[in-house]
N, CA, C and O atoms as CSV, one atom per row, in Angstrom:
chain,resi,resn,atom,element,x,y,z
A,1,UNK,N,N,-7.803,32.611,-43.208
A,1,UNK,CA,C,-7.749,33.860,-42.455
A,1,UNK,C,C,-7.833,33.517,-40.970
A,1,UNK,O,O,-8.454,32.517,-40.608
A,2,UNK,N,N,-7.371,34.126,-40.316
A,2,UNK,CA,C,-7.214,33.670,-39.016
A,2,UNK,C,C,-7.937,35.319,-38.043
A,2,UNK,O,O,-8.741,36.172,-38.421
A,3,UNK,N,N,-7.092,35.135,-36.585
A,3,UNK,CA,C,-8.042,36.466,-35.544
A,3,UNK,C,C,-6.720,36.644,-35.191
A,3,UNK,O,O,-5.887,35.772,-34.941
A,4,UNK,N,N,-6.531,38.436,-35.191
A,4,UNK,CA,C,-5.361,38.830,-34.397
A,4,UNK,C,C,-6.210,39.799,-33.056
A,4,UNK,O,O,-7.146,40.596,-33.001
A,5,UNK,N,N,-5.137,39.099,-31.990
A,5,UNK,CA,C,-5.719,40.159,-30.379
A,5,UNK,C,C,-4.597,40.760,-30.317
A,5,UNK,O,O,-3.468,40.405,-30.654
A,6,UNK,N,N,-5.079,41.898,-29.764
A,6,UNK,CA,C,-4.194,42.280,-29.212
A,6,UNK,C,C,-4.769,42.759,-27.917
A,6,UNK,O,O,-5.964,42.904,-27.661
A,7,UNK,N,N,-3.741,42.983,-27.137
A,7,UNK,CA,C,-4.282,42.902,-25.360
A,7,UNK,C,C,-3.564,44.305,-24.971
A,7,UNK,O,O,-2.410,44.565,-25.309
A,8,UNK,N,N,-4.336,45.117,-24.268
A,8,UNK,CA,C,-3.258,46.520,-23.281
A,8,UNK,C,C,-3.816,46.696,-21.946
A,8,UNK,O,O,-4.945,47.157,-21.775
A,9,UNK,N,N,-3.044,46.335,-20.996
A,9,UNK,CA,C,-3.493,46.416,-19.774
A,9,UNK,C,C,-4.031,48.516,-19.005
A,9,UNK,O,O,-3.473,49.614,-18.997
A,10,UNK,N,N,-5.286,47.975,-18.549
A,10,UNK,CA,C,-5.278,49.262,-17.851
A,10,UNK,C,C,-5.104,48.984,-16.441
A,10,UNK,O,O,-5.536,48.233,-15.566
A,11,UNK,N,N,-3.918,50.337,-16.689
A,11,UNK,CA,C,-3.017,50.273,-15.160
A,11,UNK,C,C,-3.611,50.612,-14.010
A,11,UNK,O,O,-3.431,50.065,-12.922
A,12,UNK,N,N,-4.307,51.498,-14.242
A,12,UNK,CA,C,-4.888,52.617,-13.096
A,12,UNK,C,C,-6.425,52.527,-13.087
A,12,UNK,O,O,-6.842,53.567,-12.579
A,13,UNK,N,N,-7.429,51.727,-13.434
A,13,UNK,CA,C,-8.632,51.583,-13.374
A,13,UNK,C,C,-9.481,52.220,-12.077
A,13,UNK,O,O,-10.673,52.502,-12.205
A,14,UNK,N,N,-8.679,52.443,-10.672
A,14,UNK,CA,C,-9.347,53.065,-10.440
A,14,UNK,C,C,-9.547,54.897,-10.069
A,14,UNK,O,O,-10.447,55.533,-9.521
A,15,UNK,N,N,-8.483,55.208,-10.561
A,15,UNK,CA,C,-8.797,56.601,-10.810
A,15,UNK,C,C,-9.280,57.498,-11.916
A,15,UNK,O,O,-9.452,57.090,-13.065
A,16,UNK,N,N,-9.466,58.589,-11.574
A,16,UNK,CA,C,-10.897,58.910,-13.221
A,16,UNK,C,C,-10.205,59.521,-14.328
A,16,UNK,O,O,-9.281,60.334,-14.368
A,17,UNK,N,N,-10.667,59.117,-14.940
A,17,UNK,CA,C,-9.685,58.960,-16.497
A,17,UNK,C,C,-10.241,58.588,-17.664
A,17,UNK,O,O,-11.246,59.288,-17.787
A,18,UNK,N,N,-10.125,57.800,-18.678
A,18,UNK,CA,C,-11.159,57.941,-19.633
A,18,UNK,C,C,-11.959,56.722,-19.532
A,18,UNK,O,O,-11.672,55.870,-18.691
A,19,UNK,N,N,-12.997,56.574,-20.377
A,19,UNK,CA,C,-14.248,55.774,-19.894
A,19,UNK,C,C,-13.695,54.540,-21.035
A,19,UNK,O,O,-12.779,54.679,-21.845
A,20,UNK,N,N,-14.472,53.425,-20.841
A,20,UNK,CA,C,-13.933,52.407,-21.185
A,20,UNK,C,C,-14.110,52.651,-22.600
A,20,UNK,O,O,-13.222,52.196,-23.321
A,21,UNK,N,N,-14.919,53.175,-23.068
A,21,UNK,CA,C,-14.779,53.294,-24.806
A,21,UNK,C,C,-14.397,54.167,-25.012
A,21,UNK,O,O,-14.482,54.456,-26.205
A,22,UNK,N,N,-13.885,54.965,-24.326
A,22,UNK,CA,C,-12.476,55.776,-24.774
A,22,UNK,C,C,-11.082,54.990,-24.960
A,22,UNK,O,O,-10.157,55.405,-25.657
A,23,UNK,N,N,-11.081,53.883,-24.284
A,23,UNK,CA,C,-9.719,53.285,-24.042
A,23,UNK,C,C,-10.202,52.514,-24.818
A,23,UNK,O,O,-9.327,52.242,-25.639
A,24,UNK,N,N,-11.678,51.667,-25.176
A,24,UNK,CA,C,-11.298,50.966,-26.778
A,24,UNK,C,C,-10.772,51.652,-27.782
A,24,UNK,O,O,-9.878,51.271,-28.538
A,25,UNK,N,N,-11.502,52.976,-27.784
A,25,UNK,CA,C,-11.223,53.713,-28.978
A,25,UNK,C,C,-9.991,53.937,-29.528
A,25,UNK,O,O,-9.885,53.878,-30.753
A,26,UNK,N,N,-8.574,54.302,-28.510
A,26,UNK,CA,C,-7.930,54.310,-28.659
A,26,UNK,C,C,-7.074,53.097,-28.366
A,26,UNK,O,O,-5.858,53.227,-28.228
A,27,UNK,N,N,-7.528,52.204,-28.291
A,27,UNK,CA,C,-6.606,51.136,-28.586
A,27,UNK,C,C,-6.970,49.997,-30.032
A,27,UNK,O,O,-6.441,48.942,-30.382
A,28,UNK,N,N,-8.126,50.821,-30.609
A,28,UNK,CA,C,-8.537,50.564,-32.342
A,28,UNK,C,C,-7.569,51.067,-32.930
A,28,UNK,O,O,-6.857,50.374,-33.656
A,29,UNK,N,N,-7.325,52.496,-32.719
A,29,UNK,CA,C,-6.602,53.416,-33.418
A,29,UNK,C,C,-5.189,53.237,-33.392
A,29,UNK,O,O,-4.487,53.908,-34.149
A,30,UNK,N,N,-4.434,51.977,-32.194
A,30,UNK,CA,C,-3.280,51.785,-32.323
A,30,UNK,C,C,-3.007,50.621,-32.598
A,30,UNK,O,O,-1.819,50.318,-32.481
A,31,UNK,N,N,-3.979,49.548,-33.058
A,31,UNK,CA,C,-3.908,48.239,-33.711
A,31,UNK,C,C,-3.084,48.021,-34.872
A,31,UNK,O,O,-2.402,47.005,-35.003
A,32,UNK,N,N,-3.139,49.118,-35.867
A,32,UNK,CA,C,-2.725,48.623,-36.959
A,32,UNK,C,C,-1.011,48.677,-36.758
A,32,UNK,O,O,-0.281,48.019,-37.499
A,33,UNK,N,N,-0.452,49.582,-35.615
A,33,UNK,CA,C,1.013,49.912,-35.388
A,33,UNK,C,C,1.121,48.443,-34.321
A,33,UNK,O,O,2.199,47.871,-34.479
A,34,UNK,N,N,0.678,48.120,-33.828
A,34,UNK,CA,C,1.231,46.752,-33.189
A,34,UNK,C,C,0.476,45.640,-34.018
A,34,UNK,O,O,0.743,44.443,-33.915
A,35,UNK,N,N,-0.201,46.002,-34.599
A,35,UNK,CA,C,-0.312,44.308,-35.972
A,35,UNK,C,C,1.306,44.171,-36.901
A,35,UNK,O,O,1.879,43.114,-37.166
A,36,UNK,N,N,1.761,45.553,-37.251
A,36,UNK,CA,C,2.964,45.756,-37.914
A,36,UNK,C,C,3.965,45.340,-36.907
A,36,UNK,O,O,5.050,44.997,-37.377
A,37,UNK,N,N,3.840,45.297,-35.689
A,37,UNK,CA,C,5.126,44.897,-35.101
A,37,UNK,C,C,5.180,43.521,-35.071
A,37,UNK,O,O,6.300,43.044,-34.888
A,38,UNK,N,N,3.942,42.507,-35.248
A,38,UNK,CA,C,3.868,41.065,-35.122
A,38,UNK,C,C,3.862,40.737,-36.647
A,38,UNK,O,O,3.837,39.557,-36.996
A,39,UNK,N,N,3.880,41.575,-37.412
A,39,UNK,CA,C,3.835,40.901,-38.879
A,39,UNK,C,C,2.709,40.367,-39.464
A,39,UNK,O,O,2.612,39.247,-39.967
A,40,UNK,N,N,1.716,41.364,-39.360
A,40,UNK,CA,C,0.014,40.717,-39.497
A,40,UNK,C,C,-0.377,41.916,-39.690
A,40,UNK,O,O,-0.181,42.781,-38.836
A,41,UNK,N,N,-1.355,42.317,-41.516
A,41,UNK,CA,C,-1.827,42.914,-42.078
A,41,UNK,C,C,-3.689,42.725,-41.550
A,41,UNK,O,O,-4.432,41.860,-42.015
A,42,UNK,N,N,-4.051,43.647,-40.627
A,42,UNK,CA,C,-5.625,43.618,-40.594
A,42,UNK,C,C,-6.378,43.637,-41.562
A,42,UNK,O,O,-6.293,44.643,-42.267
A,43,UNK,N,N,-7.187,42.772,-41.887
A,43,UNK,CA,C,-8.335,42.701,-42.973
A,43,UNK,C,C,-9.895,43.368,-42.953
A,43,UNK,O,O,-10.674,43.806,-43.800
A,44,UNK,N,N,-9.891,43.231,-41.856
A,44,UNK,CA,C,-11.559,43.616,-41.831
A,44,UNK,C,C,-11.522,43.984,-41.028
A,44,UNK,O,O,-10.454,44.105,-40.426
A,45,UNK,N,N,-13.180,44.552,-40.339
A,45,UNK,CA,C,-13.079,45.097,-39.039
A,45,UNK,C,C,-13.067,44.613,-37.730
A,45,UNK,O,O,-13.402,43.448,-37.515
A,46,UNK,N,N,-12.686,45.446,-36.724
A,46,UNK,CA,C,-12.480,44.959,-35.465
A,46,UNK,C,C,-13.535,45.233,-34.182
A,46,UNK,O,O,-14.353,46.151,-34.119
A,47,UNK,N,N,-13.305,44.242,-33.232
A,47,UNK,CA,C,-14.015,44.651,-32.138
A,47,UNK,C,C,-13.570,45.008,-31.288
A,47,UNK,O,O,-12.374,44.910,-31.563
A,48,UNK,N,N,-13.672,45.586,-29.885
A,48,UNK,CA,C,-12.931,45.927,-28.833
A,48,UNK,C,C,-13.780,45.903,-27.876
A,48,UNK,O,O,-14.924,46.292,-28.109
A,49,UNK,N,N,-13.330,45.319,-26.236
A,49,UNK,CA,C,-14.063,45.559,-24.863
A,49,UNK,C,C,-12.944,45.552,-24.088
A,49,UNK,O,O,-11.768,45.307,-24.357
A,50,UNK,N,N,-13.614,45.926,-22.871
A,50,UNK,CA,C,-12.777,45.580,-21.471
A,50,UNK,C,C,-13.619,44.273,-21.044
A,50,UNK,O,O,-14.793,43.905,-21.064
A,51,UNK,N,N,-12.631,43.885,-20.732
A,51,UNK,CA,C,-12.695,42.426,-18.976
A,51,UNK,C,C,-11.769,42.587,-18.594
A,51,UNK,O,O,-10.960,43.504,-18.732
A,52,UNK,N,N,-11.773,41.086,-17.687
A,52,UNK,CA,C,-11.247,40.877,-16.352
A,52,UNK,C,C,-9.700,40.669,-17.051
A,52,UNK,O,O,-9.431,40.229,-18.169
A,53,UNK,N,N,-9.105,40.982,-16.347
A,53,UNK,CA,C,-7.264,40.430,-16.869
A,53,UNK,C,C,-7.187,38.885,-16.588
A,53,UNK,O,O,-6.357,38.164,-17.141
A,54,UNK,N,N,-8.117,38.435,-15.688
A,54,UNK,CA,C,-7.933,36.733,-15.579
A,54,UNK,C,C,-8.395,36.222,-16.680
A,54,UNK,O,O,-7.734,35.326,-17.205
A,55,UNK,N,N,-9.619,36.657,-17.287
A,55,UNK,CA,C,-10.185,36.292,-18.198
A,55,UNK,C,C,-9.509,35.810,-19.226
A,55,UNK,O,O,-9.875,34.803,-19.833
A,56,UNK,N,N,-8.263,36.609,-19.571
A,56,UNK,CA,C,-7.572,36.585,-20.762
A,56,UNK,C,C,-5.753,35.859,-20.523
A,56,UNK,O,O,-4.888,36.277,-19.752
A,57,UNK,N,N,-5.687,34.858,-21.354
A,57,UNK,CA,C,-4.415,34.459,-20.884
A,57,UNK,C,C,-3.306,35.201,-21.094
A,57,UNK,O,O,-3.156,35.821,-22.146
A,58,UNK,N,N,-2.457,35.214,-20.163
A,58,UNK,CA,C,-1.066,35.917,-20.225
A,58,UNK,C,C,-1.189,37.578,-20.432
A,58,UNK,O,O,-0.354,38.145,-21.136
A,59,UNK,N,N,-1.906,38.078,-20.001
A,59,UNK,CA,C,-2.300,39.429,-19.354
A,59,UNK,C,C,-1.430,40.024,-18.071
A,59,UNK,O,O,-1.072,41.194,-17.941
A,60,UNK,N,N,-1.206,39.039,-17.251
A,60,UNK,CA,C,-0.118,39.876,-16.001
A,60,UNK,C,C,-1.027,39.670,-14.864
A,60,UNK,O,O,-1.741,38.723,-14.537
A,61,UNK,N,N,-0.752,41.057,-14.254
A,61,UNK,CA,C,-1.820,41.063,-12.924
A,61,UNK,C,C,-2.381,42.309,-12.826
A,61,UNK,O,O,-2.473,43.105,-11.891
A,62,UNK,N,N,-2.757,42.329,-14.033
A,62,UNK,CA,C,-3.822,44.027,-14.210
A,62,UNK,C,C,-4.898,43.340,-13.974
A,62,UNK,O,O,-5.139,42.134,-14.004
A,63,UNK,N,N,-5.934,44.896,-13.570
A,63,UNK,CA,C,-6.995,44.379,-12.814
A,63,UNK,C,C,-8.077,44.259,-13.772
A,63,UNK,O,O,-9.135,43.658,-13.586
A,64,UNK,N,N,-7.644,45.013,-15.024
A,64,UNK,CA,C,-8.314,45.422,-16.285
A,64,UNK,C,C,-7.724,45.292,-17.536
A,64,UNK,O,O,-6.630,45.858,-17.524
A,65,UNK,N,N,-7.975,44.800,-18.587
A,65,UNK,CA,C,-7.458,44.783,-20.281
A,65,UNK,C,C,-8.273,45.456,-21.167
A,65,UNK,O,O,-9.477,45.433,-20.908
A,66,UNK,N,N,-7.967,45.953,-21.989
A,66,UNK,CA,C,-8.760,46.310,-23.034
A,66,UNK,C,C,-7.969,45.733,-24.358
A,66,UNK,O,O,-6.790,46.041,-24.531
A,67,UNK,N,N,-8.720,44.818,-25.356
A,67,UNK,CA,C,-8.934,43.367,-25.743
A,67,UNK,C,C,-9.478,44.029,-27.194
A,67,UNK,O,O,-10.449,44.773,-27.057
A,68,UNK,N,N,-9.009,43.865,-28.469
A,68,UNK,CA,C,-9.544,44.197,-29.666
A,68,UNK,C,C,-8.617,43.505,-30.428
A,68,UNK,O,O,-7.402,43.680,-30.524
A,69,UNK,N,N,-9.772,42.221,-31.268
A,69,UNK,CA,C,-9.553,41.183,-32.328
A,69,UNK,C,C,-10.028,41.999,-33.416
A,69,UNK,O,O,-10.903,42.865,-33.398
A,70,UNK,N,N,-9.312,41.585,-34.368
A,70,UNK,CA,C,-9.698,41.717,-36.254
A,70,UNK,C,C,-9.312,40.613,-36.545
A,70,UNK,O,O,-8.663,39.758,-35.942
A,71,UNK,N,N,-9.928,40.707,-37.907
A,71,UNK,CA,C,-9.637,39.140,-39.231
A,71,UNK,C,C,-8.093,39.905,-38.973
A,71,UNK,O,O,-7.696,40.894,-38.357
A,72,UNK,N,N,-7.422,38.719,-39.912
A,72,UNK,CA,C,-5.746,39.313,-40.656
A,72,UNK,C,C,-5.147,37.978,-40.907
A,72,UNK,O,O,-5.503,36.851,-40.564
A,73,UNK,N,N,-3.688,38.610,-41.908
A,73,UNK,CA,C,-3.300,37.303,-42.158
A,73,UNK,C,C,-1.877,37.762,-42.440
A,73,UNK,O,O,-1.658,38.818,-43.035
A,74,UNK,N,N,-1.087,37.102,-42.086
A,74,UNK,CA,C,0.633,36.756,-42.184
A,74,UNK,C,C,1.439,37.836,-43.034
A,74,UNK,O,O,1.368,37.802,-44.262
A,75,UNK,N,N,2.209,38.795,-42.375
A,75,UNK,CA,C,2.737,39.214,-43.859
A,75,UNK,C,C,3.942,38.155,-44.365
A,75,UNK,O,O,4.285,37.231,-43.628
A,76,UNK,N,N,4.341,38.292,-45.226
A,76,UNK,CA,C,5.496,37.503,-46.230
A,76,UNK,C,C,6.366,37.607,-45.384
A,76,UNK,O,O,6.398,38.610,-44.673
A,77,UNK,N,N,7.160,36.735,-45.270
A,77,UNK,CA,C,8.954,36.861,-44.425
A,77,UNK,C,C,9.898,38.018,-44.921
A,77,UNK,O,O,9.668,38.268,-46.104
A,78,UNK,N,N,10.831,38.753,-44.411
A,78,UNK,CA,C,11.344,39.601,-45.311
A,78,UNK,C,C,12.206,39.146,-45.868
A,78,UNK,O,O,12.633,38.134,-45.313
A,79,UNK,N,N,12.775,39.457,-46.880
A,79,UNK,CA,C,14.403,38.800,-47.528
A,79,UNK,C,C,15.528,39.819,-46.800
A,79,UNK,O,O,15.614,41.047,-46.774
A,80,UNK,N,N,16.211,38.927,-46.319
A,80,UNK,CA,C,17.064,39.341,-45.738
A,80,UNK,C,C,18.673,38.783,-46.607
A,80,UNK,O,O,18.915,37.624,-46.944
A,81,UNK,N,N,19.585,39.998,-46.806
A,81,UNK,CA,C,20.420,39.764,-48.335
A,81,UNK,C,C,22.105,40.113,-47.419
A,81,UNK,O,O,22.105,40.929,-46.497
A,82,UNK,N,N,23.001,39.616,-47.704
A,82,UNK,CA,C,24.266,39.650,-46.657
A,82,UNK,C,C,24.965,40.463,-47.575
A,82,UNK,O,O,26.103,40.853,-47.313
């Protein structure tokens, strides 16, 4: 079993808007639609925070990320038939 991240930059950190566990919250709630786009079934549960965008590799040049790992593991290749 391995760790899937997924990373979403916050754009606008400094104007008022939702609080940082609002923006985990909703970036729990959209994990399982971008685990499906990388081909990785979540297993267990997840965590979520904000840091620094340096902190985290290949983030960009946001000033802020919000960062939520789960277990998961590989889905199957698809068959693809001509």
């Amino acid at each position: 079993m391995s760790t899937f991240r997924a990373v979403w930059p916050i754009v606008n950190n400094e104007a008022s808007g939702p609080t940082n566990e609002e923006l985990v919250q909703a970036a729990i709630k959209d994990l399982p639609t971008v685990a499906q786009r990388h081909r990785v079934v979540i297993t267990g549960p997840c965590r979520g925070f904000v840091t620094t965008a340096s902190k985290v590799p290949g983030s960009g040049g946001s000033g802020h990320v919000v960062v939520v790992e789960a277990p998961a593991h590989a889905t199957p290749p698809r068959p693809y038939h001509h």
